[in-house]
Each structure stands twice: as structure tokens, then as C-alpha cells.
N, C-alpha and C positions, 0 to 999 in steps of 0.2 A: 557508529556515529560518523557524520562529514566530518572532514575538516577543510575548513573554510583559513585559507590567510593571508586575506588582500581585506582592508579596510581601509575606509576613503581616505583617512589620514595614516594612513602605511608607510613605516619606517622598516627599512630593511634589519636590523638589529632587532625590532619590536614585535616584527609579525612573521616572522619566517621567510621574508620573499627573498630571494637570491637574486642578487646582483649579475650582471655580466660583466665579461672580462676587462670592460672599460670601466666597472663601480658601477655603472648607470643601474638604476631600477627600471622597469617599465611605469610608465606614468599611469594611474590607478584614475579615471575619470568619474564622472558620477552615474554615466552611463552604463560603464564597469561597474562600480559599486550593486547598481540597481539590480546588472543582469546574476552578480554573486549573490544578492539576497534575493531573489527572484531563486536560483536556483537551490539555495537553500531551503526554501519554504515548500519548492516543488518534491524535495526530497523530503520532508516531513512528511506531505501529503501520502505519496508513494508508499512509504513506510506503515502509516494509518489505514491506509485501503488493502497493505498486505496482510495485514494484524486483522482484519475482518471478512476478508478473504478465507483465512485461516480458519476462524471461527465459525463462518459458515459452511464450512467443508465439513467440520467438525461436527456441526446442526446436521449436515446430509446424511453422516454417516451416522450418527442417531436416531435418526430416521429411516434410514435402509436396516438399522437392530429394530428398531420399534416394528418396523414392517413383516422382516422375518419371525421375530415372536407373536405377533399376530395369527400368523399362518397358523401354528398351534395351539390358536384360541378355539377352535373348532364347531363355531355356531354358538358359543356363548355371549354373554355381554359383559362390555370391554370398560374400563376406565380410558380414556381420555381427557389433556390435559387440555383447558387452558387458563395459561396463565400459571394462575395458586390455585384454580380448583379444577378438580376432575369432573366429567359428566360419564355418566352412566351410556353405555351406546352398545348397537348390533357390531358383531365384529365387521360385517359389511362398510357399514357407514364409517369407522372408525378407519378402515383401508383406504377406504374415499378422501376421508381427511387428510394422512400423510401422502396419499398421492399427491393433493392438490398441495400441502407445503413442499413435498420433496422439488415438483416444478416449481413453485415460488423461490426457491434458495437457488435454484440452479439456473433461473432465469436473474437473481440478486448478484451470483458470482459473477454470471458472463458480463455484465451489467458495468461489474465491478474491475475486472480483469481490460476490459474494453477503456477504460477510467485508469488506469494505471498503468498502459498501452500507452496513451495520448500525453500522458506526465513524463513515461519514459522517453518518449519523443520529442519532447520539451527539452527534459532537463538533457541530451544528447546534446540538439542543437546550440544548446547554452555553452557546452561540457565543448566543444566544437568550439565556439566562437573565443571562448575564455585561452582554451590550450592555444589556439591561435598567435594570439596576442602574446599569450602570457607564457607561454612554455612552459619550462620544469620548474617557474617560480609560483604556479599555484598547484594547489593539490583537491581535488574537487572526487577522491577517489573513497570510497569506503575502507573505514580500518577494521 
């Protein structure tokens, strides 16, 4: 999980933010504020597209087993799923079908991968602008 600890009304005793050598805090603006909840939500997102990411790797390779058992179907006819019910099919057509999802998942990941590229890009820039300002009194790092 992040940890986030600058909020708009930030007490150094109350949110973890370290003072410098003078006491001073850095001033927390609302600007500020916006770009830490901005960057927090970015890291939700990221998180969410990795967890379906995952899942759909997971579907590929389900589909590269389904594919290979196939092969030694050997002109019989096959169960194929969709959904809750199976249909009856030539092992032929039934190869055709996992082709045509294997491409669909893998065209879903790059999709996806590409989407979670552009969030990491973001939440950089943020992660950039926040250490900036804020130094070692924010922590914007995974624990």
C-alpha cells in the first residue's frame, strides 16, 4: 500500500511531515494537496490494471493448455465453453475459437500494459514534482 503524509491541514506531529532544521514545515497548498490525491488515485488505478493484467495472463495461459489438449483430440468432437454452457464442436472449429480469444487477451493486455505505461508516467511526474518541493518530508514510495 502508499503512504501518503501531507494533508491540506498537516501538522507536523500529526502526519509525519519532518520539519527542517529551522522547525519550519513546508507549506502544504491546495495545489499540493490536489497533486497527492491525484497521485494516490493514480496508484489505485495502476494497481487495478496490474491485478487484471495478471488475470489475463492467467486466461492466455489457459488457453495455450486448452489449445495443446486439443491437439489430442484427434478429429473428434470437442466441448467448448461459453460461458455456463458447453457446445458440442469439430475439434477444427473449436482451435479456431481459442485462436481467436488467445488474440483477443493479448491484444486486452497490450491494451492494458500500454494504460498502466501512461499512469506510470503520471504518477512519475507527480512523484517528481511532490520530492521536489517536499523532500524527505513526503513518502510517496511503496511499503
Amino acid at each position: 500500500s502508499l503512504s501518503l503524509s501531507l494533508s491540506l491541514t498537516c501538522y507536523p506531529s500529526l502526519c509525519g511531515l519532518q520539519t527542517s532544521a529551522s522547525g519550519a514545515s513546508p507549506q502544504v497548498t491546495k495545489e499540493d494537496q490536489d497533486s497527492i490525491n491525484t497521485f494516490g488515485r493514480l496508484n489505485n488505478q495502476w494497481h487495478e490494471i496490474q491485478g487484471k493484467i495478471k488475470a489475463k495472463k492467467k486466461y492466455a495461459e489457459d488457453l495455450e493448455d486448452a489449445s495443446n489438449e486439443l491437439m489430442l483430440a484427434d478429429g473428434e468432437t470437442v466441448k467448448y465453453s461459453y460461458g455456463w454452457v458447453f457446445v458440442h464442436m469439430t475439434d477444427d472449429l473449436a482451435e479456431e475459437k481459442l485462436q481467436e480469444a488467445s488474440e483477443e487477451v493479448e491484444q486486452d493486455i497490450t491494451a492494458l500494459e500500454g494504460e498502466m505505461a501512461d499512469i506510470r508516467s503520471n504518477m512519475d511526474t507527480l512523484k517528481t514534482k511532490l520530492y521536489t518541493k517536499f523532500g524527505s518530508a513526503i513518502n510517496l514510495e511503496e511499503e
